[in-house]
C-alpha positions, -999 to +999 in steps of 0.1 A: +350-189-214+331-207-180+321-240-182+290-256-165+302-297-151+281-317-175+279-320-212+253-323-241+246-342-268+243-334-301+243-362-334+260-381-310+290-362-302+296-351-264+308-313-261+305-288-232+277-264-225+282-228-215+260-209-193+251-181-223+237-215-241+213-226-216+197-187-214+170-183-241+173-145-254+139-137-248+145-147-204+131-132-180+168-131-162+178-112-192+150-084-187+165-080-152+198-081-160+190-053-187+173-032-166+195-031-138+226-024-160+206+008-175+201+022-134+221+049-122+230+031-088+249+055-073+223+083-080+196+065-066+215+053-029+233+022-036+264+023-021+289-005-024+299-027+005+335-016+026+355-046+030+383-047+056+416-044+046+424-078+046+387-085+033+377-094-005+359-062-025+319-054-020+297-074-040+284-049-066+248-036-055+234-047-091+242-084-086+223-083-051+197-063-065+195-089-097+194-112-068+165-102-052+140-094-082+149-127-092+139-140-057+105-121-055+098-133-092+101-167-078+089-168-044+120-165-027+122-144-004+147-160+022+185-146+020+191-185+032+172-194+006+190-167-020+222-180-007+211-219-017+199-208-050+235-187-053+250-222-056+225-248-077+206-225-098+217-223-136+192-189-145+212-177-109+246-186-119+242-166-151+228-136-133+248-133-111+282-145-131+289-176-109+287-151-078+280-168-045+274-140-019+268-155+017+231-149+037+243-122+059+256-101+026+223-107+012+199-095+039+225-066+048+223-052+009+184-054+019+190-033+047+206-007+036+192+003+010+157+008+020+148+043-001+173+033-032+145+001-038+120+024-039+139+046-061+149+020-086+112+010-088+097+048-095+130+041-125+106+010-135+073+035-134+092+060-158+101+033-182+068+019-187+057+058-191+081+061-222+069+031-238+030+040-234+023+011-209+012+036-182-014+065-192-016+083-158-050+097-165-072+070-141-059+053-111-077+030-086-062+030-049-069+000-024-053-014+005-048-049+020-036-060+050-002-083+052+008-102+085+036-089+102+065-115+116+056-106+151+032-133+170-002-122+186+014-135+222+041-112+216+023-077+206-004-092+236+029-082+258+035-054+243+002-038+247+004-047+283+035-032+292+021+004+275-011-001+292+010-009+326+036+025+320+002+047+313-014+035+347+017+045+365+022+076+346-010+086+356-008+076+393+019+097+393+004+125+381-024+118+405+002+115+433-028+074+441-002+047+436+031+037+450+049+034+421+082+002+421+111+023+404+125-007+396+093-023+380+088+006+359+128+004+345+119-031+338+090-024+317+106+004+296+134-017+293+113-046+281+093-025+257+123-004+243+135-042+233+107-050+216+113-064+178+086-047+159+074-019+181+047-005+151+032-039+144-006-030+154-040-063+153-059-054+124-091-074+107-074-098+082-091-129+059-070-151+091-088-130+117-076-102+143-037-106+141-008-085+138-005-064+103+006-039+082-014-020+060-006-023+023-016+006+002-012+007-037-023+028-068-024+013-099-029+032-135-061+020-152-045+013-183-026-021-174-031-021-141+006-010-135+015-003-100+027+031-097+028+038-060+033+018-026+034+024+009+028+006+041+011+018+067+001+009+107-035+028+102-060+000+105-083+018+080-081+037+051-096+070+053-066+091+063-048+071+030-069+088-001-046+123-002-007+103+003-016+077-021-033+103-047+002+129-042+025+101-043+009+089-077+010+116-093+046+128-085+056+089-102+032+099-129+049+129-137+021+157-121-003+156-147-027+186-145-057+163-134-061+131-126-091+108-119-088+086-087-109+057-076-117+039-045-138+024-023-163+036+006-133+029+030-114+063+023-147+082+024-135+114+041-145+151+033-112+166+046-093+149+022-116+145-006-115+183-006-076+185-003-077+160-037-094+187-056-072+210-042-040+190-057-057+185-092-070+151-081-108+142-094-122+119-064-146+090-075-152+073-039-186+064-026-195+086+006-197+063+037-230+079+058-261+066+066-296+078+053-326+072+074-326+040+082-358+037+107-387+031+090-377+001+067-364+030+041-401+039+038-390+073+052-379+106+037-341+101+023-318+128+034-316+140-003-351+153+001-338+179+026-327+209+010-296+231+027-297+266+028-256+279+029-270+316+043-291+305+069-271+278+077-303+250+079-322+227+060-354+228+047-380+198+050-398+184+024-432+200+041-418+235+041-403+240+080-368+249+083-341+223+106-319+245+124-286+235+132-288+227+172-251+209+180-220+197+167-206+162+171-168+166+167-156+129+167-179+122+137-172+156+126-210+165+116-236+191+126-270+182+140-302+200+126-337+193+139-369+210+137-389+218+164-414+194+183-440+213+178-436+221+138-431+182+132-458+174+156-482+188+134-470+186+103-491+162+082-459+139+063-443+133+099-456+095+094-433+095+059-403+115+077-398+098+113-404+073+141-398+096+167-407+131+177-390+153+151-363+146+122-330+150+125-303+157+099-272+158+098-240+178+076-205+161+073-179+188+078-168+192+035-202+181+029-202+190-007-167+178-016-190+144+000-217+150-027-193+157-054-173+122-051-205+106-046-221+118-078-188+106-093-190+075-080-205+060-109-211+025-118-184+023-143-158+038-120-168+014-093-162-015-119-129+004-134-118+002-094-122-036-092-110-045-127-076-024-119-064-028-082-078-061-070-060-080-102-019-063-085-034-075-050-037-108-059-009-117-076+010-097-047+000-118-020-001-153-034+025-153-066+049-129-057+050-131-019+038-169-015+013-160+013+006-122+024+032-120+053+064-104+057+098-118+067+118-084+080+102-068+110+091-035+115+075-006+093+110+002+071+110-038+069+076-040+058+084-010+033+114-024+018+096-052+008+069-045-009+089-023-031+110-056-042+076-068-047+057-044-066+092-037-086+089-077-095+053-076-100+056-053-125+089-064-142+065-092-148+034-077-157+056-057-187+068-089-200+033-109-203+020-072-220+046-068-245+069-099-243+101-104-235+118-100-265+107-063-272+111-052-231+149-063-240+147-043-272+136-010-252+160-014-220+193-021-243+212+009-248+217+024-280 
């Protein structure tokens, strides 16, 4: 039996204090411990570390991976910082059976096993399915954006080295500039050395800076995160259909389920390929109505489309016909004719200008379907659910909402440690400690 230096006290007699002692049963570091142990590491990735031949053994990938959820739980995110708490930390020392791996082991287990994380928390999402935490029928999808660990002077650089190469592609092309071989092999050689080549400026609450795109789904019912992804889009309306596949495969493909989310993944194409999947859309179609007029005007709703002839029909009787297409907005245009709204006697209730125009969104009814869904409830189910994992992601589990490892897999790998930790703890403040340890201890 291991000691710890130190003794207690007890009636007045000294004797020594073991590790197991200082662990209540009901600890969080005995939930992780427990449901590491119950993961089949080899099945989902982990590999164990090759020593030289003169070297010690691998550290075993479930003490690093202990390790780390104990880190995100904590705020520490650091392998410096992992390695310190390796050495001083009691709850550590127990986890990790006096274990005192070095920094560069601990970042390296990290990197490696980028897709095993992920795998090991879609493990988590299964468990909380058996025990009834996770219902899969309603899930709310947001995204958020987390800074990346490159600075604004550095992708500055970047971006001006890819604008420089394009100019002199072009000249070439053109056969207009005298191109420096030797400037050009700089430049690619500059930019093939950059440290986080994806990192893109998006809008964060700091400002236009360099970030990721955090994307999440959460199940209604505890607000359980179920899937994660990071992405370099700097909106989210090409997000709706990978977030809506990805949970339902980690909720096991149930035959329908309902998906909210904001105006920001408004987008026909995909709304429709949802329904196509089994996926029920609730998402408030982003699309102006008249807006001239001080909305004293005729709403778009009062138009009514006619599928055969391919045109609307105005609330005084004439028919818009469909006169253009707009292809990087994806809608058609449909006016009337001068003359018809010259004369017709509502023109002052339908437009400012000479005739109406209307327009059709490419998917337009899959548009007016999610729309309808969009009720108030759903809009309030969406806040209640997603915003709640956000939150707690970017200022419990993270500290602040920026990463430390550099590039998209970087940025990947992490928030799977983090949503795995967010909702290691979520379980225990549901259902309590005591009864996670109950369900994750082998028969």
């Amino acid at each position: 039996m291991s000691y710890i230096q130190g003794v207690g006290r007890k009636q007045g007699t000294l004797f020594p204090v073991t590790l197991e002692e200082l662990i209540p049963e009901d600890h969080v570091c005995r939930v992780i411990d427990a449901f590491v142990n119950r993961l089949e590491m080899e099945e989902l990735g982990f590999v164990r570390a090759e020593a030289a031949e003169t070297g010690r053994p691998g550290y075993d990938p479930r003490d690093l991976l202990k390790l780390y959820l104990y880190g995100y739980l904590h705020q520490v995110r650091s392998s410096r910082r992992l390695e310190a708490e390796c050495q001083r930390n009691i709850e550590v020392l127990w986890l990790l059976g006096r274990l005192v791996p070095d920094h560069k082991s601990i970042a390296e287990f990290r990197r490696l096993h980028r897709e095993a994380v992920t795998d090991a928390g879609a493990e988590l999402i299964a468990f909380a399915r058996s025990m009834g935490l996770v219902r899969g029928e309603w899930v709310a999808i947001d995204g958020s954006k987390f800074r990346a660990v490159s600075s604004s002077q550095s992708v500055h650089e970047r971006k001006a080295l890819e604008r420089y190469l394009e100019r002199m592609e072009q000249g070439d092309a053109e056969e207009e500039l005298e191109i420096d071989p030797a400037a050009v092999a700089a430049a690619l050689e500059k930019l093939r050395q950059h440290p986080e080549p994806e990192a893109r400026f998006m809008r964060t609450a700091q400002g236009k800076l360099p970030a990721y795109n955090v994307q999440i789904a959460a199940d209604s019912e505890n607000a359980l995160i179920v899937a994660q992804t990071v992405s370099t889009e700097t909106t989210d309306n090409r997000s709706l259909l990978p977030m809506a596949e990805a949970a339902k495969e980690a909720l096991g493909g149930p035959g329908c389920l309902h998906v909210v989310a904001d105006t920001g993944y408004s987008s026909g194409e995909q709304l429709e390929k949802c329904e196509g999947i089994g996926v029920v859309p609730h998402v408030p179609t982003n699309r102006t109505s008249n807006r001239q007029g001080e909305g004293d005007l005729f709403d778009r709703s009062r138009f009514v489309y006619n599928e055969e002839t391919d045109s609307f029909l105005c609330p005084a009787g004439q028919r818009l016909k469909r006169r253009g297409f707009q292809r990087d907005r994806k809608r058609a245009i449909y006016q009337a004719s001068r003359k018809a709204c010259g004369e017709c006697p509502l023109q002052q209730q339908c437009t400012v200008t000479r005739r109406r125009t209307v327009y059709r969104f490419l998917h337009d009814e899959a548009l007016q379907r999610s729309q309808q869904q969009a009720t108030a409830e759903a809009m309030r189910l969406r806040r209640s659910t997603v915003e709640y994992p956000f939150a707690l992601l970017k200022y419990c589990i993270f500290g602040h909402p920026r990463f430390l490892l550099r590039g998209l897999r970087g940025a990947r790998t992490e928030i799977s440690l983090g949503v795995m930790a967010y909702n290691l703890k979520r379980m225990i403040n549901i259902v309590g400690a005591a009864r996670l340890l109950c369900r994750l201890s082998p028969v």
